[in-house]
C-alpha positions in Angstrom: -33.1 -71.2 3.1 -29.7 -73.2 3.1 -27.5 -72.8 -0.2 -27.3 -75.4 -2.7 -23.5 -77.2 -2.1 -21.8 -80.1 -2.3 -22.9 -83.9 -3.6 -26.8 -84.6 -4.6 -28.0 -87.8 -5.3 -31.4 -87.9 -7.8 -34.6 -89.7 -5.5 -36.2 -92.9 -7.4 -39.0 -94.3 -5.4 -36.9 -97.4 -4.5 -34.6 -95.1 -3.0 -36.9 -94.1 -0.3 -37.2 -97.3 2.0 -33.5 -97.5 2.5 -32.9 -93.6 2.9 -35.9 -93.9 5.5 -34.9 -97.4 7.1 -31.3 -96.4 7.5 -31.7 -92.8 9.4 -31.6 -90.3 6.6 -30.4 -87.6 9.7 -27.0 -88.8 9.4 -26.7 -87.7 6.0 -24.8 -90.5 4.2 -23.3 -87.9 2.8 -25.7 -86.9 1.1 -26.2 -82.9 0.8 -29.0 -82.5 -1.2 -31.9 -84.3 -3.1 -32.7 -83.8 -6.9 -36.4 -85.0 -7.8 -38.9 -84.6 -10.7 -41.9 -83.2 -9.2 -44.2 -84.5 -12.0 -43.4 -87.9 -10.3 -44.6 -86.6 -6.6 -47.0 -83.6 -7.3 -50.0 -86.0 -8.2 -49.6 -87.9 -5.3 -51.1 -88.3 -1.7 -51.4 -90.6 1.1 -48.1 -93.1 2.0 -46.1 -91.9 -1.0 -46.8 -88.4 0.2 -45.6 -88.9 3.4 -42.4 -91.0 2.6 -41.5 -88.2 0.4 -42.4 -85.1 2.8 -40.3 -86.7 5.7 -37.2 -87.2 3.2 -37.8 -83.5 2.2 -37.6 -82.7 5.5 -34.2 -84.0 6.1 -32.6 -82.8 3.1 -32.2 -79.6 0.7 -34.3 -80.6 -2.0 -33.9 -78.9 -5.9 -36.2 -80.2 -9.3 -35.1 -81.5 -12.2 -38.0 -81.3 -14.3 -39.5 -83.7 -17.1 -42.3 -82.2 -18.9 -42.0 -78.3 -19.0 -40.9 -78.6 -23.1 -39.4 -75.8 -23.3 -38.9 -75.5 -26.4 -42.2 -77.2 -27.9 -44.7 -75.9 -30.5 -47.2 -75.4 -27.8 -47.8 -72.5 -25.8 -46.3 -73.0 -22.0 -48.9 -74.7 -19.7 -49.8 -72.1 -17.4 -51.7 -74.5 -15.1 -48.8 -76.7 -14.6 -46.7 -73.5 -14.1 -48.7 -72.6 -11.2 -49.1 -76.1 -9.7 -45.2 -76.0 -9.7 -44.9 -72.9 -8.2 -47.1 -74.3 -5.0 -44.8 -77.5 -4.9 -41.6 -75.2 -4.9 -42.6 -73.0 -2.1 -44.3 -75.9 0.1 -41.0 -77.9 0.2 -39.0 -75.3 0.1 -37.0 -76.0 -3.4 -33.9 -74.2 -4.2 -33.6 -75.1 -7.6 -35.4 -75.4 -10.7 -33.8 -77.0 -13.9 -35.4 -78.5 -17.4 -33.9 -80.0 -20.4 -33.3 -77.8 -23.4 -35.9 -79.6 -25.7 -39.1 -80.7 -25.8 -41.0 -83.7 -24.8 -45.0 -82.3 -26.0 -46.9 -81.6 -29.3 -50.4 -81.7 -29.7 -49.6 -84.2 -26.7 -46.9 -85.6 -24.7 -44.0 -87.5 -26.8 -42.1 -89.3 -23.8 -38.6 -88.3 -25.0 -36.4 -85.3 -25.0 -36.4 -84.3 -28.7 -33.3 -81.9 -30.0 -34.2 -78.2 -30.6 -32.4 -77.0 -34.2 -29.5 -75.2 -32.9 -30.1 -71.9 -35.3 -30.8 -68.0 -34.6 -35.0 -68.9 -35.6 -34.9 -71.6 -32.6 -32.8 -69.0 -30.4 -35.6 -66.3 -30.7 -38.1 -68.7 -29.8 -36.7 -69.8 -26.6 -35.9 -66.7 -25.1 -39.0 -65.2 -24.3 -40.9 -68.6 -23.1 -38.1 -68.8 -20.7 -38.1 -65.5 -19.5 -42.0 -65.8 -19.3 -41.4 -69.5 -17.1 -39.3 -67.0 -14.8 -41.6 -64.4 -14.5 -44.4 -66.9 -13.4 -42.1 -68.7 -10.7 -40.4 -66.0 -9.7 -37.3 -67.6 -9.8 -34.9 -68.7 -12.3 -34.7 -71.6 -14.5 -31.8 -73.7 -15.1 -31.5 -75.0 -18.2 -29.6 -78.6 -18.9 -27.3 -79.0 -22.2 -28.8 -82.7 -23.3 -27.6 -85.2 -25.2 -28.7 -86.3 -28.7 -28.6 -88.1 -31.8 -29.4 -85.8 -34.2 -28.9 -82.2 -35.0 -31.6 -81.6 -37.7 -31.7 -78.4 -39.6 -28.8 -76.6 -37.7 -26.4 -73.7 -38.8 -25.2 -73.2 -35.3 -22.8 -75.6 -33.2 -24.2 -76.8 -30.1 -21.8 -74.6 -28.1 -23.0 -71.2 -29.7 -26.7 -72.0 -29.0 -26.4 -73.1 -25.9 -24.2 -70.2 -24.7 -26.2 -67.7 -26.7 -29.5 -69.0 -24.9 -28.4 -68.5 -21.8 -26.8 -65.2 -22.4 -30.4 -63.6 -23.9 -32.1 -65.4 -21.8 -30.2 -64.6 -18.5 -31.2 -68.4 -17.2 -28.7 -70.7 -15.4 -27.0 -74.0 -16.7 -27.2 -76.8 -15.3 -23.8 -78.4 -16.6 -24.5 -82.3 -17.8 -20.9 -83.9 -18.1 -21.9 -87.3 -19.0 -24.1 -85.8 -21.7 -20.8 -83.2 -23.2 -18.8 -86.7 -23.1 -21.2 -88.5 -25.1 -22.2 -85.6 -27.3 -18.4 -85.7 -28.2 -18.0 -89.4 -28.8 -21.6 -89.5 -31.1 -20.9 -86.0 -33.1 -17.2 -86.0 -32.9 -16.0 -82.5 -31.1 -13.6 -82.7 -28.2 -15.2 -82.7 -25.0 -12.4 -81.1 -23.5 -12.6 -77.8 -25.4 -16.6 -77.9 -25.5 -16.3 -78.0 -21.4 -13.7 -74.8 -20.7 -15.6 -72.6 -23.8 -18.8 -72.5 -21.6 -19.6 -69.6 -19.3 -18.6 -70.0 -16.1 -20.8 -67.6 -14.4 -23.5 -69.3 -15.6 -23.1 -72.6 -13.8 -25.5 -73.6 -11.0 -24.3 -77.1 -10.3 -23.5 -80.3 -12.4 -24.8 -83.6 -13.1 -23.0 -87.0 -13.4 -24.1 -90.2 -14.6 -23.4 -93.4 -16.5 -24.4 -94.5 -20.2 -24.1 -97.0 -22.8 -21.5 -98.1 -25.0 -23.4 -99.2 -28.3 -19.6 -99.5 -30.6 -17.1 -97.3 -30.7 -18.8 -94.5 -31.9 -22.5 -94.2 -30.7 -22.6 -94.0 -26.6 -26.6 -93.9 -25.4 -27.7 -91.7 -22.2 -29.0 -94.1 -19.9 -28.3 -93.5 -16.7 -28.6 -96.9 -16.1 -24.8 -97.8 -15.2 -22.0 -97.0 -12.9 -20.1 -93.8 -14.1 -17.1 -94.8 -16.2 -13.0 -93.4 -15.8 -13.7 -90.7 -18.6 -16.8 -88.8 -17.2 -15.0 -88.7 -13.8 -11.8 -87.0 -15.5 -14.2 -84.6 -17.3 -15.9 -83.7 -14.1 -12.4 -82.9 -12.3 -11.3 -80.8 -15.4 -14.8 -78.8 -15.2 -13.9 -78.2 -11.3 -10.4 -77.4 -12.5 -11.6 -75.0 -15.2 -14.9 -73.5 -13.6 -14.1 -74.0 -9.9 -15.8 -76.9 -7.6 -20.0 -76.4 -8.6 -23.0 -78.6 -6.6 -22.5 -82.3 -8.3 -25.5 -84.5 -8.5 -25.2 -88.3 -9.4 -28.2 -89.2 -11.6 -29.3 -93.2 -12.0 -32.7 -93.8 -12.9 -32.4 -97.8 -13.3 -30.6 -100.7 -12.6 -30.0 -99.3 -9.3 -27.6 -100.8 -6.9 -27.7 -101.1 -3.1 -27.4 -97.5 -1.3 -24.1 -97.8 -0.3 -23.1 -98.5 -3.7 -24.6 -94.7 -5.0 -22.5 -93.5 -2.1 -19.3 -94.8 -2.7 -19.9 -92.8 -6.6 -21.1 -89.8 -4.2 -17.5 -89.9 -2.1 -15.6 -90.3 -5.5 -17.7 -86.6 -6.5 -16.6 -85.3 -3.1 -12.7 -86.4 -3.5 -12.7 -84.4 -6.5 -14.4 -81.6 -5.2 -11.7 -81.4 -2.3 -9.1 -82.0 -4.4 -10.0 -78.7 -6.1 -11.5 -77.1 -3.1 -8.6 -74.3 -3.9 -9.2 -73.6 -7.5 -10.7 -70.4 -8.1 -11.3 -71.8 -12.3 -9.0 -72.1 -15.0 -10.9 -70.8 -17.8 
């Protein structure tokens, strides 16, 4: 199984026809495919078969939507298992969720904030290690952005680092999201970035948001990614070395070749650090 490396770009269904129609065996540069398998898992027929022959061209991690990690329920063992078969019949590399929670007593259709405090810490560790057990594989775990930090004695940083620590998981290192974490709770991005644990770094994602005023910057994914995010991402590959970069954009999407000239910017940056061995 080829290692994870290089630039990704996340699969939208739109994305498809011109990745098929234009000869996805060239590459555009492209070295691996990011998709949610809750959107393809249900699926047959057409669908099915677009997304098989783009699987087969390309290393292919998830970035899951559902998993809730850190919800009230108990982990759905059925959709555990159901993942597992998905992984190992296209081969995935990679596994990440979101550090939240999206379900309880049914599904809430947004990423809700976990109370960064020791109570929500002892919580998460063992349904994470029990999601590893089941897959046999690790998870990878994504610092999100939010609006709210309610009933929290802990700073973002010291949950996040401690959770991954106890829970010997991966990170999956969000710079857009540290940015506007620092702009909406005012902390400096900067210092947030080099203070996380190197060694737990499985590869990055990039993406643009929305400037609400001055002070309140939404996670959309919906734009181009802005001069700020870009000079975060070349200080994390200064700090922590070059990681797997993938360029996230879930609407509003532009023609192909637009998401590839943001791809070739990711690689410029990775070459231009190619030689750092990490900073921090």
């Amino acid at each position: 199984m080829p290692k994870l490396k290089g630039v990704g770009l996340g699969l939208r269904r739109e994305l498809l026809a011109p990745l098929l129609q234009s000869g996805q065996q060239s590459g555009h540069g492209i070295d691996f495919i990011e998709v949610a398998p809750e959107n393809w898992i249900p699926f047959g027929g057409s669908l099915r078969r677009q997304f098989t022959e783009i699987a087969s061209h390309y290393p292919l991690i998830c970035h899951g939507l559902s998993l809730s990690i850190a919800g009230p329920d108990p982990l759905d063992l059925q959709f555990l298992a159901q993942l597992k078969q998905f992984f190992r019949q296209h081969q995935v590399l990679l596994y990440s969720e979101h550090l939240s929670y999206c379900s309880g007593q049914g599904h809430l259709y947004d990423l809700m904030p976990v109370p960064f405090c020791p109570q929500a810490i002892d919580y998460l560790v063992p349904r994470i290690r029990q999601v590893q057990d089941v897959l046999e594989q690790e998870l990878v775990l994504e610092n999100i952005s939010y609006y709210a930090t309610p009933e929290s004695t802990m700073t973002e940083l010291e949950f996040l680092t401690e959770v991954l620590e106890r829970a010997d998981c991966g990170l999956l290192l969000d710079v857009n999201n540290i940015y506007v974490n620092s702009i909406n709770h005012g902390y400096d991005a900067t210092a947030f970035l080099r203070a996380l644990p190197t060694k737990r770094i499985r590869y990055g994602h990039v993406a643009g948001h929305l400037q609400q005023s001055s002070d309140l910057l939404i996670d959309t994914h919906g734009s181009a990614v802005n001069d700020p995010v870009w000079a975060l991402l070349a200080e994390a590959y200064r700090c922590h070395g070059v990681f797997p970069t993938l360029l996230e954009r879930d609407f509003n999407l532009p023609p192909l070749a637009e998401l590839l000239t943001e791809l070739t910017q990711i690689r410029q940056l990775q070459q231009e650090n190619a030689m750092t061995l990490g900073a921090c």
